[in-house]
N, C-alpha and C positions, 0 to 999 in steps of 0.2 A: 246566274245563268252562264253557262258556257258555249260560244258560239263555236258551231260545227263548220257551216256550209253559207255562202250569202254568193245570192244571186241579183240578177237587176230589181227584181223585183221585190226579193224581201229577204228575210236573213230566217235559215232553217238553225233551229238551237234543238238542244238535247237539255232539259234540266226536272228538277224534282218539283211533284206538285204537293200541296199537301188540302187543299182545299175540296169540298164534294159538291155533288150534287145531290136534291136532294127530291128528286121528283119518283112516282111510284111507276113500277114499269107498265106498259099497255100494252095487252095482247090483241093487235089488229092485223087481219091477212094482206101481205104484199103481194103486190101483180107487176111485174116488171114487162115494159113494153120499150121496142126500139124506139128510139126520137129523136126529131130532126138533127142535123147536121149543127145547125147552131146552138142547141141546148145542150150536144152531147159535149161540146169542146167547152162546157165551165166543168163538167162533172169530176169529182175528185175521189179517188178510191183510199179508206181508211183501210190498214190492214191493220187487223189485230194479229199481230203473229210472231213468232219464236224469232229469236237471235242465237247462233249457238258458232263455239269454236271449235270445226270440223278436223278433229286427228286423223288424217287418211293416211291407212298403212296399206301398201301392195304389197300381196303376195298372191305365189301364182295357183293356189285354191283357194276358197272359204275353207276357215281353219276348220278342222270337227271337234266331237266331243272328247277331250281328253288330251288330245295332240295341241304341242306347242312346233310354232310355225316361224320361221324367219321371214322379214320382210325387206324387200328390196330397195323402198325408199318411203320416207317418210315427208307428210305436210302437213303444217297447221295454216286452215285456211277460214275466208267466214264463211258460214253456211244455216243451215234452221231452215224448214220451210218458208218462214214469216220472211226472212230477211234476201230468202232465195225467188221468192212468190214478188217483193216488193221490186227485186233489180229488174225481173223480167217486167215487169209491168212499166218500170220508167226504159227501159229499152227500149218498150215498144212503142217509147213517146206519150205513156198516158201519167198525169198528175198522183202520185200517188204521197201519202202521208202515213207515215209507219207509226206504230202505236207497242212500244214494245221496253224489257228492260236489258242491262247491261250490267257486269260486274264492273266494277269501277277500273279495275287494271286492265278494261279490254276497247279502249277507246279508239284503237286501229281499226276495229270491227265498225266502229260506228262513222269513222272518216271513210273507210271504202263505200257504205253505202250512198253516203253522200254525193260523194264522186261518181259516182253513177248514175245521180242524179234523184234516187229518193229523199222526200222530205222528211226531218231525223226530229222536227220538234216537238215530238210526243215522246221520244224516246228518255227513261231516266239511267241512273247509273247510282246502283245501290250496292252498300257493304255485302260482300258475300262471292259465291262465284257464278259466275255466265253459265248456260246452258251451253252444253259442247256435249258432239257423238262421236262416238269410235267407229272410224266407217274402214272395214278391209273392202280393195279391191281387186279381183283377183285377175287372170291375164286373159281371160273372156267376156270383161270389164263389166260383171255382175257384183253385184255388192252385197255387203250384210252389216247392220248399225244398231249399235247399243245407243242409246242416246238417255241423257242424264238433263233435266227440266231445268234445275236452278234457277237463275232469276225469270225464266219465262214463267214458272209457276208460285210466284210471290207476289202477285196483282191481289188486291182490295177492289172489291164493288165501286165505292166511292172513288176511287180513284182513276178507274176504268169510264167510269161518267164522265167524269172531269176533262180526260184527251179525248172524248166521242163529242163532245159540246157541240164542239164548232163545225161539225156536219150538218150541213143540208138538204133536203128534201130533195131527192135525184140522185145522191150522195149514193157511192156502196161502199156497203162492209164487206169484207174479204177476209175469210179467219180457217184455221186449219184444228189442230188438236194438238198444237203443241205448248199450248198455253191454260192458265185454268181463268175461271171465272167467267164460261161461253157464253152463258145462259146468260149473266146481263150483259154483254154487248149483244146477244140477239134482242134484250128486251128492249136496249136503246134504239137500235135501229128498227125496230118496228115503231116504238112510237115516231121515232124522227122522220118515218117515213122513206127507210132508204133501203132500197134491194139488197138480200143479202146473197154472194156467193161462197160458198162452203164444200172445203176438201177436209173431208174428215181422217187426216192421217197423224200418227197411226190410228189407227181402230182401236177403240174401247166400248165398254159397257155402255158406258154416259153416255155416248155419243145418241144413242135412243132414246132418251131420255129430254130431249132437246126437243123445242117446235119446229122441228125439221119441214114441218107445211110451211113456213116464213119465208123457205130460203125462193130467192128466183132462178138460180143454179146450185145444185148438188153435183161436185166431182168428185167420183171413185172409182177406183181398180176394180178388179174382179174380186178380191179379199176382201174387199170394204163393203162391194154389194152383197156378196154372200151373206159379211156379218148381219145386213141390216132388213134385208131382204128375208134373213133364216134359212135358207136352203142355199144347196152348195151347186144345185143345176143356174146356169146363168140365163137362160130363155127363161124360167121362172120367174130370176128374180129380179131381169129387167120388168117383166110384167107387173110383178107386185108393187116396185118400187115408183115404177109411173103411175100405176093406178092407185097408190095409196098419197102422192103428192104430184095431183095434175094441173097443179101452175106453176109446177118446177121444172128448170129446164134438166133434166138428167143426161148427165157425160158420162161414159163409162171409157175409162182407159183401159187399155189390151195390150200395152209395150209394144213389142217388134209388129203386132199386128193391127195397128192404129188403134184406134176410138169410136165410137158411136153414142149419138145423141137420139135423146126420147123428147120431146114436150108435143102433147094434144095427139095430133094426128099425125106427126114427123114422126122421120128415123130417117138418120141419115147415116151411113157409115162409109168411113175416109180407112183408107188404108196409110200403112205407114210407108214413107218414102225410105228407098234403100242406099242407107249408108256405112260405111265402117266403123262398128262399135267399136270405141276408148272407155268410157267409160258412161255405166248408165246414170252415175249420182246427178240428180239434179234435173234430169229431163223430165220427169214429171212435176215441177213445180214453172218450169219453163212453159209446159203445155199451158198451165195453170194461169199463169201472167199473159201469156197472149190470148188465148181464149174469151177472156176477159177483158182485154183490154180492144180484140177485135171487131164485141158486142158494143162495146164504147164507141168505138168508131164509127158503127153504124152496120157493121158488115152481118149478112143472113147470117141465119143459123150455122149452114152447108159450107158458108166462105168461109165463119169464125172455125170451126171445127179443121178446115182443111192449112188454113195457118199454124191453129196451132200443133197440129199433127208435123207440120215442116219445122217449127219452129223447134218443135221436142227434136227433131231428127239431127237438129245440128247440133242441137247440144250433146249428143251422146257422142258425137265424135270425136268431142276433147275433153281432156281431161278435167276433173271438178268440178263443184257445183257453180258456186257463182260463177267462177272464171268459163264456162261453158257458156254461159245464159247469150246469145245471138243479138244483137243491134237487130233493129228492125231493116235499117237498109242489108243485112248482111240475112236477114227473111226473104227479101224482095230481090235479091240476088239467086239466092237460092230457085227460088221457085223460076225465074226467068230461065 
């Protein structure tokens, strides 16, 4: 075992499992409901999600087809939805335990999380290389990302049981599609009985393919609704997609023009607060950790949406992904 991180309370490590579980998964429908103030502060968020080491080139267009482009400055930083979803979420002050892998030479990646306060002891570190994306960003601080899976897509079933164990019932899972093997950590957390919330990025095929009735939130772009919805009108495919899972809370992200939320008889829509775009990487995984993390805390539908709409807003004003992701007092400033 290699210790990462120790706090007062206990010592977060990073090490290899090799043992399973060995139980058959259960298909039962989750209903997530807000709850008191004293039950929501044990709740602990597992994120099953990507780690990746982010190559950020600026230049001052997205390259095109054919054309070779010089760049003005280069960084290698950490980044992955999984590992960008989990900062924000301990930002924002909520518990969270990261479930994910690491090439062995990339152990910095695993100290910044730490220090930020995520819990790394589900995290391993196997022969081979990390997940890392080639992200340009250009000087109107929109982006475009190749992104390459490596150790985020080298998980085993059994293994994947193994760091879901020690969740409890109130527990959520929080998982994206940067990882493989979705389908049994959904199937663990149904049986375990714990709310799952799901940003399906990028978009694939699979992703339908999934008991996407399980989830208690589903967050996605207008791309990701399109795909899943089947039609490329978005008044449609908001309607299909709440009408075909109406115990899910549905978020639908709109970049500079906020978000809007669907579950039962809501809609609420939050515009976006106006700030000077730096850059866009990473504000949508910031939206993602607070949103999340402001249902945890108890806050309505209309509040948690309206956080994280501010919270996405400051992250686009600085540069990169993690290094963007806003403290919660530096939320609560903001909005004042």
């Amino acid at each position: 075992m290699v210790p990462i991180f120790r706090s007062l309370s206990s010592e977060f490590i990073a090490h290899k499992v090799d043992s399973a579980l060995g139980s058959e998964p259960v298909n039962t429908l989750l209903h997530f409901r807000l709850l008191p103030a004293y039950q929501l502060q044990f709740m602990t968020v597992f994120n099953f999600g990507s780690i990746n080491i982010d190559l950020v080139y600026r230049v001052p267009h997205l390259v095109k087809p054919g054309e070779t482009l010089a760049s003005s400055s280069l960084q290698t930083v950490l980044g992955g939805k999984g590992a960008n979803q989990s900062v924000a979420l301990a930002r924002a002050g909520v518990a969270v335990q990261h479930v994910g892998r690491l090439g062995n030479s990339d152990t910095w990646a695993a100290d910044q999380m730490s220090e930020a306060g995520v819990d790394m002891r589900h995290v391993e570190f196997i022969d081979g290389p990390s997940g890392h994306a080639i992200i340009q960003v250009d000087d109107a601080g929109e982006n475009s990302i190749i992104l390459h899976g490596g150790a985020n897509t080298s998980f085993d079933p059994s293994t994947l049981k193994t760091h879901l164990s020690s969740a409890r019932a109130g527990d959520w899972l929080l998982v994206q599609n940067e990882c493989n093997a979705l389908a049994t950590a959904f199937d663990v957390a149904v049986a375990a009985g714990m709310p799952i919330a799901f940003n399906p990025a990028p978009m694939t095929d699979a992703v339908a393919a999934l008991p996407l009735e399980h989830c208690a939130v589903l967050i996605v772009n207008e791309t990701e609704a399109a795909a899943l919805a089947g039609t490329d009108d978005m008044s449609e495919a908001i309607n299909v997609l709440s009408q075909r899972y109406p115990q899910t809370r549905l978020v639908l992200t709109l970049g500079s023009r906020g978000a809007q939320l669907l579950y039962q008889s809501q809609h609420h829509i939050q515009a976006a607060a106006s700030v000077a775009v730096v850059d866009t990487t990473g504000a949508g995984d910031t939206f993602v950790g607070y949103f999340l993390a402001a249902l945890i805390d108890g806050l309505d539908d209309a509040a948690a949406l309206r956080r994280a709409c501010h919270a996405g807003a400051l992250a686009v004003s600085v540069a990169g992904a993690t290094p963007s992701i806003p403290t919660s007092d530096a939320v609560d400033r903001f909005v004042r």
